[in-house]
C-alpha positions in Angstrom: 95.2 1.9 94.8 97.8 0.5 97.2 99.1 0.8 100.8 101.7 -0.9 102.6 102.9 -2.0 105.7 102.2 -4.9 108.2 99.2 -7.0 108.5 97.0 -5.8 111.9 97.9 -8.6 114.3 94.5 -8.9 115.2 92.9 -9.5 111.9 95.7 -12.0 111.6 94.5 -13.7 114.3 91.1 -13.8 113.1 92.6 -15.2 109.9 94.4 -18.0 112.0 90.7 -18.9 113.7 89.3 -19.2 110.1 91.8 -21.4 108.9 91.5 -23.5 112.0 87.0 -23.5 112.0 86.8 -24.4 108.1 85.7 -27.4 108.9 82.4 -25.8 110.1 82.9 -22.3 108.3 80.5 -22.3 105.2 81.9 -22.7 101.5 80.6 -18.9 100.7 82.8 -17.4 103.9 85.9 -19.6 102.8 86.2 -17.7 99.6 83.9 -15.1 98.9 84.6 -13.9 95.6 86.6 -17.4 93.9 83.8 -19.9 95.0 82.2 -22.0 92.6 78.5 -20.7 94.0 79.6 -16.9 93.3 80.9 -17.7 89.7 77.9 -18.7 89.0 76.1 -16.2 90.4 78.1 -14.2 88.0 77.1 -16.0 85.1 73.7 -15.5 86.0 73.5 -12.0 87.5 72.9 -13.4 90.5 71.0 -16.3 91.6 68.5 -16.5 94.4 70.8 -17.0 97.6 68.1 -19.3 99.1 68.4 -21.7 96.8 71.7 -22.8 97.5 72.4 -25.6 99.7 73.0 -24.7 103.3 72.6 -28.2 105.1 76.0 -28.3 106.3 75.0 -25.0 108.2 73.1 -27.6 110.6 75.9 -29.4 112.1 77.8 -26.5 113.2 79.4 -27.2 116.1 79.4 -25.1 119.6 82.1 -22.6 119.6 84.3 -21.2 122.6 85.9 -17.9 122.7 89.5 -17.8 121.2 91.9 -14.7 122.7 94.2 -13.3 119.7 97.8 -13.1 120.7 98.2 -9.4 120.5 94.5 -8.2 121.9 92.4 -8.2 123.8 88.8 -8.6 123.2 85.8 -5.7 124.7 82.7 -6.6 125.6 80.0 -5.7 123.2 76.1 -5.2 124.1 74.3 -7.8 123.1 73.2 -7.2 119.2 69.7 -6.5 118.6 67.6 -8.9 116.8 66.1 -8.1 113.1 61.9 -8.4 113.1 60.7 -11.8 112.7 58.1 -13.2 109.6 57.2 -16.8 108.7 59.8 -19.0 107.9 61.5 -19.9 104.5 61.0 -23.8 103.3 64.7 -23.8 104.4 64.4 -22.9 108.1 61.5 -25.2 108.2 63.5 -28.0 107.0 66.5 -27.4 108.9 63.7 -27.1 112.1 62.4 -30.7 111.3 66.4 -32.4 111.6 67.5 -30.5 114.8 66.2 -29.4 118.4 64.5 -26.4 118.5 67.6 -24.3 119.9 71.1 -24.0 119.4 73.3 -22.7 121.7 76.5 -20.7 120.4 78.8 -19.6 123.1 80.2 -16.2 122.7 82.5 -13.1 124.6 79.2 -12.1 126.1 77.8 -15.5 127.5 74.6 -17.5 126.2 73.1 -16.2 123.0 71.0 -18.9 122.3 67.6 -17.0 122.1 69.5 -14.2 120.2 70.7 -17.0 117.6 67.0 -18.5 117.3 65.4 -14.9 116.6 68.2 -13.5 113.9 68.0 -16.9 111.8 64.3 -15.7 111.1 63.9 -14.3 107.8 63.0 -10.3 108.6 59.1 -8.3 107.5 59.5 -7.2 104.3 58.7 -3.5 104.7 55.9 -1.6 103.5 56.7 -0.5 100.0 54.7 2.5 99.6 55.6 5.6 99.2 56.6 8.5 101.4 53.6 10.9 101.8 56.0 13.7 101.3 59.9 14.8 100.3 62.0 14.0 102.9 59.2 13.0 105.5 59.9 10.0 107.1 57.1 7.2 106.8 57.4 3.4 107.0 60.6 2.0 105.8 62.3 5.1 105.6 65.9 5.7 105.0 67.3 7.3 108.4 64.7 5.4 110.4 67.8 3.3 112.2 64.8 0.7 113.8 64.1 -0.3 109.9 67.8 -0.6 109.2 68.7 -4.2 111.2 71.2 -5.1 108.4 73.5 -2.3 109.8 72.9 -3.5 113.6 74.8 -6.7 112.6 77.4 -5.1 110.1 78.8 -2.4 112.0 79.1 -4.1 115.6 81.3 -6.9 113.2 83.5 -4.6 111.6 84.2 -3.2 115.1 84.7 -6.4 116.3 87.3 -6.8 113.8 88.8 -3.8 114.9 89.1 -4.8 118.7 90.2 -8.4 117.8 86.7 -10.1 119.4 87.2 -13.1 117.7 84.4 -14.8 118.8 81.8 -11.9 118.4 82.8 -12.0 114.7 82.3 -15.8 114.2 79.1 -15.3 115.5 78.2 -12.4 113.8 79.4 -13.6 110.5 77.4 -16.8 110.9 74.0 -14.2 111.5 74.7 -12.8 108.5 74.9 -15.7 106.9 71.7 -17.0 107.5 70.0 -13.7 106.6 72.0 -12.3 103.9 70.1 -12.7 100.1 70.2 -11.0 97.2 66.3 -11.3 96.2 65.0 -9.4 99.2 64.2 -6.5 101.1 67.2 -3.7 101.0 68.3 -5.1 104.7 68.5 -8.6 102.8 70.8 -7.4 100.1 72.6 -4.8 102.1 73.5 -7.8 104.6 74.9 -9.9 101.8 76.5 -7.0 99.8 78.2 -6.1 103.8 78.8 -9.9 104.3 81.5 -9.8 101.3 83.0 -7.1 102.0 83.6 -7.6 105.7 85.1 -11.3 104.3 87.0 -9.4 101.6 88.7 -7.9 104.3 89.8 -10.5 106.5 91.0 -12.4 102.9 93.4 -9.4 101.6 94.7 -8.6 105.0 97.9 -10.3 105.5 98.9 -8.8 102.4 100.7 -5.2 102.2 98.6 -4.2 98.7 94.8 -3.9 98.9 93.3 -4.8 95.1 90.7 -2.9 93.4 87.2 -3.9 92.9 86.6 -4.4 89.3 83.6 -2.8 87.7 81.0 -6.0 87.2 79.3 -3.8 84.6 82.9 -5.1 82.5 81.6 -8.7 82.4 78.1 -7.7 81.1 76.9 -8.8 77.5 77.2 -4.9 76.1 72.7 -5.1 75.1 72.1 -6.5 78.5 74.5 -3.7 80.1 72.9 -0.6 77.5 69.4 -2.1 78.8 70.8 -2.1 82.3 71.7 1.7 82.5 69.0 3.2 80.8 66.7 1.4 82.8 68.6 2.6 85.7 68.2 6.2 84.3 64.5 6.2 83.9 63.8 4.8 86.9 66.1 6.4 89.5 67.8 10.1 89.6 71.1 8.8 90.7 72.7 10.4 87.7 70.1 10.9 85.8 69.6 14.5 87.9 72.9 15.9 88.1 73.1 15.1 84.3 69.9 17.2 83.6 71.3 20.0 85.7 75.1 19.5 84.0 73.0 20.3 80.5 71.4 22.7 81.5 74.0 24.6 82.5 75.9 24.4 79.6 73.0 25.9 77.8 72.8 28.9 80.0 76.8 29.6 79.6 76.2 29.1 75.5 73.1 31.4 75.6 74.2 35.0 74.7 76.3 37.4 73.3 79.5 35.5 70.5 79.5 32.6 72.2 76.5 31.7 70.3 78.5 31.7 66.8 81.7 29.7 68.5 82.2 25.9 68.5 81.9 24.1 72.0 84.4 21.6 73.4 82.9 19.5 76.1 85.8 17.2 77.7 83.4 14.7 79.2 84.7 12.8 82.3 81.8 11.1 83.5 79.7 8.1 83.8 76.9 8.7 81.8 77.9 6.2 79.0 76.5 8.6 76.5 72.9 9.1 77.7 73.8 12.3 79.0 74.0 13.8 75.6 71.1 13.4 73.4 69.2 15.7 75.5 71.9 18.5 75.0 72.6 18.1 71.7 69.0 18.2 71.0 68.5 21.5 72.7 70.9 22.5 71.0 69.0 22.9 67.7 66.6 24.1 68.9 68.5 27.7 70.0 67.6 30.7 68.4 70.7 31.3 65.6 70.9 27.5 65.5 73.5 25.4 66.7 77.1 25.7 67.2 79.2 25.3 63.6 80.9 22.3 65.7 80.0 20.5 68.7 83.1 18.8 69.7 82.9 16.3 72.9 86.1 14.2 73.9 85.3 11.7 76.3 87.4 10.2 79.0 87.5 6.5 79.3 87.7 4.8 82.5 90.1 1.9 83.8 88.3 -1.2 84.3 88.5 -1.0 88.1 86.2 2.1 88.6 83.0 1.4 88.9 80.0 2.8 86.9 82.4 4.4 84.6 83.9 1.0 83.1 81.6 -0.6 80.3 81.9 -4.3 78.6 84.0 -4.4 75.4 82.0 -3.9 72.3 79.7 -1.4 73.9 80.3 1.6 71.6 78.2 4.6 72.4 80.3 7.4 69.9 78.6 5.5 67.0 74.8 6.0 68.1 75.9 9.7 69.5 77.6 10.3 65.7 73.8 8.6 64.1 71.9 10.8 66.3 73.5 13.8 65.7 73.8 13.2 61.8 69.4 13.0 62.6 69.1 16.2 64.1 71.3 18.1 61.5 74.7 18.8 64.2 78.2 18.5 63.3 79.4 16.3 66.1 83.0 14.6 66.7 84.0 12.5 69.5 87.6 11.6 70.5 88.9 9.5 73.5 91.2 9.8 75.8 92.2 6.3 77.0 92.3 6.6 81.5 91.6 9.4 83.6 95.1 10.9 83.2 97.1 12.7 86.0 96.2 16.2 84.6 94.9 17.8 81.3 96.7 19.2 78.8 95.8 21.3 75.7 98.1 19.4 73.4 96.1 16.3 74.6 92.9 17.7 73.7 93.8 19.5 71.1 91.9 22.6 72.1 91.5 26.1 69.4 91.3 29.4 70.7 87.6 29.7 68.7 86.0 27.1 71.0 84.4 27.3 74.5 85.5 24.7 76.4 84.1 23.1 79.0 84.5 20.5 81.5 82.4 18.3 82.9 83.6 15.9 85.8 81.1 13.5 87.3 81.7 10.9 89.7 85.0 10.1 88.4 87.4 12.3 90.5 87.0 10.4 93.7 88.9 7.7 92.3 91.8 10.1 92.3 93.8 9.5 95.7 93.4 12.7 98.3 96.1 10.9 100.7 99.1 11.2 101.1 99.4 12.0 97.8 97.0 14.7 97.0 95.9 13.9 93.1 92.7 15.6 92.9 93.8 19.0 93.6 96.6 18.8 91.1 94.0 17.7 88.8 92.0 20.4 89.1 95.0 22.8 88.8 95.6 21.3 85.3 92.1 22.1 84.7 92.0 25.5 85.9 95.2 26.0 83.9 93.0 25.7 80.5 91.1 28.5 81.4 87.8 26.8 80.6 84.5 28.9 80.4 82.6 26.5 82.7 83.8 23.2 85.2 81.0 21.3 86.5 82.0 19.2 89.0 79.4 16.4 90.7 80.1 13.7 93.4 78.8 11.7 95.8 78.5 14.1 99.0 79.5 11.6 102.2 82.7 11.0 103.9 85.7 9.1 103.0 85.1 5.1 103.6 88.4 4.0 101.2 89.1 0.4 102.6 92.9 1.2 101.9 93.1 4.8 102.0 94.2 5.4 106.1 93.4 9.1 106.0 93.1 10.4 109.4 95.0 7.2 110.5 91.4 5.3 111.1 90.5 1.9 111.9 88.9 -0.1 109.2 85.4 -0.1 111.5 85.1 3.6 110.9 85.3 3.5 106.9 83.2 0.7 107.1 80.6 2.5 108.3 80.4 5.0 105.7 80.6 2.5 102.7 77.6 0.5 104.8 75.8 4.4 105.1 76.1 4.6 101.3 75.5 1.2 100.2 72.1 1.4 102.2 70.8 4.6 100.2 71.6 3.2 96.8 69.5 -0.2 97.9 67.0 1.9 99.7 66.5 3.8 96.6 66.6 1.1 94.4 63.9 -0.5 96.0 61.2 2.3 95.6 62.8 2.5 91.7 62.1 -1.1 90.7 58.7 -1.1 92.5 60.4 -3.7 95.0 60.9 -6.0 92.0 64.1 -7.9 91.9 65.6 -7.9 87.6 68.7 -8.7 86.3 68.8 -4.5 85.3 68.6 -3.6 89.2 71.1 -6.9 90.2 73.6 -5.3 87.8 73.5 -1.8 89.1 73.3 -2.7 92.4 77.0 -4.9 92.5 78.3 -2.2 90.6 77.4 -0.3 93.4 79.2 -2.8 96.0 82.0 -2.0 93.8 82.1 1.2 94.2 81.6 0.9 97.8 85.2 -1.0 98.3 86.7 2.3 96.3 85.3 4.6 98.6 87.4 7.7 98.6 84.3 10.1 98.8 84.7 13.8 100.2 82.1 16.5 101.4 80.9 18.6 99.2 82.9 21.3 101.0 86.0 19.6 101.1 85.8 19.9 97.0 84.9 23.3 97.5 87.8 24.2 99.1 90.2 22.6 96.6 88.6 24.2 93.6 88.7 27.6 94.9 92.2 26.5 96.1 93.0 26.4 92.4 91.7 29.1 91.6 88.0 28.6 90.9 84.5 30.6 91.7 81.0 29.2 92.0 78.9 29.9 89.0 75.3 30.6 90.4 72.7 28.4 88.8 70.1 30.2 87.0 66.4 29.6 87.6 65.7 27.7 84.5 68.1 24.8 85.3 66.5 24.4 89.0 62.8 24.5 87.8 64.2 21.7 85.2 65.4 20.0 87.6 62.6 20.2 90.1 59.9 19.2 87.2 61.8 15.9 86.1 62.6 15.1 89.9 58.5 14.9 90.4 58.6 11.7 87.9 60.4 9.6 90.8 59.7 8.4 94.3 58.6 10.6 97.1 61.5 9.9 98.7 63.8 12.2 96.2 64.4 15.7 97.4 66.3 18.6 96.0 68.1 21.6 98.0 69.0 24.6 96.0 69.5 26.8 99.2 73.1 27.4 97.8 72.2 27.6 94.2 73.2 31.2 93.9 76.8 29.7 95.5 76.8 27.0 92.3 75.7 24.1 94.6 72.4 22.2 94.4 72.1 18.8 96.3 70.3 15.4 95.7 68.9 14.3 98.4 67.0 10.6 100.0 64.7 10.5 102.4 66.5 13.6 104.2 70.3 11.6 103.7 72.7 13.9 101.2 73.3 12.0 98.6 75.2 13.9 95.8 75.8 17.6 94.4 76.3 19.2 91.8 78.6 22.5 91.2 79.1 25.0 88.6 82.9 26.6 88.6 84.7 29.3 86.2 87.8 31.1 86.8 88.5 33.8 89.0 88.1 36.9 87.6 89.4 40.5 89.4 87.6 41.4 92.2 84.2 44.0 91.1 85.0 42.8 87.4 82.5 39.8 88.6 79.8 39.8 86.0 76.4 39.2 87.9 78.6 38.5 91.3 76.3 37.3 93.8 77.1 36.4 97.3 81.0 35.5 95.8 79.5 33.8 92.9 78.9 34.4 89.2 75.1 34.2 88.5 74.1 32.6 85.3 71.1 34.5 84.2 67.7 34.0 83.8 67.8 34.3 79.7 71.0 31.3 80.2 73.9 33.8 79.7 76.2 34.8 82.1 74.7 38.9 83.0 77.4 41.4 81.7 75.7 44.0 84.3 78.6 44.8 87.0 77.0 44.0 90.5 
């Protein structure tokens, strides 16, 4: 992804003042993703932050304001201070070598006492549970007095914005001092924030904004297999919209010839094969046995999009193919190299005795909505192969693309919602691994930073508009796929909650701690008005059995 024109003078500026503080600007800020201490963090999935050596961060020098050339700097409240526990072997050392305050100047006067109090490591909050779905107890996810790491991130990406140079030196130094990747979500959501905002300042004076590569690329392809079935047992993240995408499948297979056909599952997802077992397996087990061929091409990913990119050597056709073999099911599995600018049938080599179906999962976000609208020519090529079903899942928040510029925003306002996202998936990851920090939850976690510099999200209505644009209807889930999905959402945190208010529409939600977090949607082409089979409220209604009703509404 790419976008030109000039470098914002202000940035520029804040550029200049970097350049001109490095002799007092720490190593980590100088160069956040080419320093020596991150490559090894990346050789070691990431080492404890605290245990690198900060004692040049006790002769930094007192600071005056600096004016950029082409703006002027707003006053900004002054920033409140993160909760206060005993301090790390660090601060204490640093507290024997230097006077007990240090006074910073910045835009809004003395912040001394507001330096002292951020340096302190923050409470690490309670860890239990909530006491009920989407009920708010300690810790909790849109509780904004929990959240201190986004008191310090977003008032620094504004200040970016309005050119307050010294409000982000200062703010970039707090963040320094707190940011680690071995603590509570705050911690790691102030480090994860930390790079990007640095990231930022780095690749603006130039006119093209680089993708973030997918970390999970780099991974030994054991350590990365471990790493996302881990991630899969121990968080719904994909694992729900998976079980629903399954189970809808089985509903539109579950009457009438399509019993007897072969199925064609074009598979553009992120599921690195764990999605399937599960489906194939059920399919077995139908009454009349399984389809004669079970036929699922798969859509590889470019190494820049996150959770979809996997390490060379990882190959999961071959267990897929042994498993299959296991169970008695004629499987075979083709690739398509990228996600490709639209579908064809000659591509996938599609027979007019199959059922296909497509199944598109946190992949078509990556696909630019502006200027150039990508996604909804995708989707016509999609709707132009007629398929029987489209399930279609995302991540349901607003667009925070760092280099996208739709609605001609500033880079403070995308910031936000990559910050709003990046704190559920850490939030959540926290109840997952019991509040225990592993290489498994390190490596899904910077794939999720990844994923956070992409961005491009859309409401679930905005996708909703562009498939019935293309002329799509939503395919009603049928009670069977909610209660399975309700029953394997019990086996997480508390803090999971499903909505299926809109599942006659096609539409179910996955929700944290009250935040919407991602949907899935069931789509088939639209058929002649009162020739709806099972039409409810505008949708098709898979029925209770799993087959799409042939009663007339």
């Amino acid at each position: 992804m790419a976008t030109g024109g000039e470098p914002d003078p202000n940035t520029s500026a804040i550029l200049d003042w970097l350049g001109d503080s490095i002799s007092f600007i720490p190593p980590f800020l100088r160069d956040p993703y080419e320093s020596p201490a991150i490559d090894e963090i990346d050789r070691q999935l990431w080492d404890p932050f605290e245990e690198q050596n900060h004692d040049h961060l006790n002769n930094i020098p007192n600071t005056t304001t600096i004016t950029p050339t082409n703006s002027t700097p707003q006053p900004s409240p002054p920033l409140p201070a993160p909760p206060s526990e005993q301090q790390s072997k660090l601060s204490k050392k640093r507290k024997q070598n230097q006077p007990n305050t240090q006074t910073t100047n910045s835009s809004d006067g003395d912040n001394t006492e507001e330096i002292e109090e951020t340096k302190r490591k923050p409470k690490k909050p309670n860890s239990k549970a909530n006491n009920g779905v989407g009920n708010c107890g300690n810790g909790c996810g849109t509780n904004k007095d929990s959240r201190w790491a986004e008191q310090l991130l977003l008032p620094c990406a504004t200040a970016i914005d309005a050119g307050d140079l010294s409000r982000v030196q200062h703010l970039l130094y707090v963040l320094h001092e707190v940011a680690s990747l071995t603590g509570d979500a705050n911690h790691r959501l102030a480090w994860h924030g930390l790079q990007s905002l640095t990231h930022h300042l780095a690749l603006n004076t130039v006119t093209a904004k680089t993708a973030s590569a997918s970390t999970f690329t780099s991974m030994d392809p054991s350590a990365f297999r471990a790493a996302i079935f881990k991630f899969n047992e121990v968080s719904p993240w994909f694992a729900f919209p998976n079980s629903l995408a399954n189970s809808a499948i089985l509903q539109t297979l579950g009457g009438g010839d399509l019993r007897r056909r072969s199925l064609h599952i074009v598979d553009i997802g992120v599921s690195h094969g764990v999605q399937w077992p599960t489906l194939l397996e059920a399919l077995t087990r139908r009454p009349g046995g399984p389809p004669s061929l079970v036929r699922l091409t798969i859509v590889s990913a470019a190494p820049t999009e996150p959770f979809a990119a996997a390490p060379a050597g990882y190959d999961s056709s071959s267990h897929l193919l042994r498993y299959a073999k296991s169970i008695d099911l004629n499987l075979e599995i083709s690739r398509i190299d990228t996600l490709p600018a639209a579908l064809d049938r000659e591509t996938l080599a599609t027979s007019a005795d199959e059922t296909l179906i497509v199944c598109a999962q946190f992949r078509l976000h990556h696909l630019n909505h502006f200027p150039d609208d990508e996604r909804t020519a995708f989707l016509q090529s999609v709707a132009d192969l007629s398929p029987r079903l489209v399930v279609v899942s995302e991540n349901d928040g607003d667009c925070g693309g760092s280099g996208c510029g739709c609605g001609g925003r500033g880079f403070a306002r995308g910031f936000g919602a990559r910050t709003e996202y990046m704190w559920g998936f850490l939030d959540s990851t926290s109840a997952a691994y019991k509040g225990r920090d592993s290489g498994e939850r390190r490596a899904v976690e910077e794939e999720a930073a990844a994923e956070v510099e992409v961005g491009m999200w859309e409401r679930e209505e905005g996708w909703r508009w562009r498939l019935e644009g293309v002329g799509m209807e939503g395919v009603g889930f049928g009670e069977e796929a909610v209660e399975t999905a309700r029953g394997m959402l019990r086996k997480y945190d508390s803090g999971w909650e499903m909505r299926a208010e809109e599942r006659e529409r096609g539409i179910v939600r996955l929700c944290w701690k009250g935040r919407r977090i991602s949907f899935c949607s069931l789509w088939t082409m639209t058929i002649t008005p009162r020739q709806q089979l099972g039409a409810v409220d505008g949708g098709v209604l898979l029925g209770q059995a799993g087959a799409v009703t042939g009663r007339r509404k």
